[in-house]
C-alpha positions, 0 to 999 in steps of 0.5 A, a space after each residue: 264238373 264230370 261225373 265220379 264213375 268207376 274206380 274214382 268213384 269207389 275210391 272217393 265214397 270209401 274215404 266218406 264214413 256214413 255217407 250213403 248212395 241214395 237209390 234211384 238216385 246219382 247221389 249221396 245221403 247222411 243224417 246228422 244228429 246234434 245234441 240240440 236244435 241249436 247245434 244243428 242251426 250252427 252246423 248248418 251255418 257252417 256247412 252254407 259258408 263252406 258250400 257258398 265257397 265251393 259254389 254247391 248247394 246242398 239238399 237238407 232238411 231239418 227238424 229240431 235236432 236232425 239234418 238230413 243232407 242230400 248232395 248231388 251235383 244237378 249240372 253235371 247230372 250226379 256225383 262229382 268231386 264236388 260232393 266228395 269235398 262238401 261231405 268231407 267239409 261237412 263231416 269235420 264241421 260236425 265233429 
């Protein structure tokens, strides 16, 4: 995987609604908020079956109801199409 720059970078983080670059970082960030903790256990189950396909691994944390996800692809030392595919798999799984 090579890194997004230029023009396919722009072009890739414009379709992702609430997703953002995260500073000091080649990375992307969003917070997602559930009704509960266990919406939140489920969308993380979800997106971990998704991620485990794509063979990337996302950055989170969560606290009851509130999962923070940070994506990166650490081989290619930043934002690859990779991360363009898990965020958008991870915003449909979150409705």
């Amino acid at each position: 995987m090579q890194k997004l720059t230029g023009e396919s970078r722009k072009a890739a983080l414009a379709k992702l609604l609430g997703w953002s670059e995260v500073p000091g970082r080649d990375a992307i960030a969003k917070t997602f908020t559930f009704r509960n903790f266990s919406e939140a256990f489920g969308f993380m189950t979800r997106a971990a079956l998704v991620a485990e396909k794509l063979d990337h691994h996302p950055e989170w944390f969560n606290i009851y109801k509130t999962v923070d996800v940070t994506l990166s692809t650490h081989d290619a030392g930043g934002l690859t199409e990779r991360d363009i595919k898990l965020a958008e798999a991870m915003d449909k799984i979150a409705g």
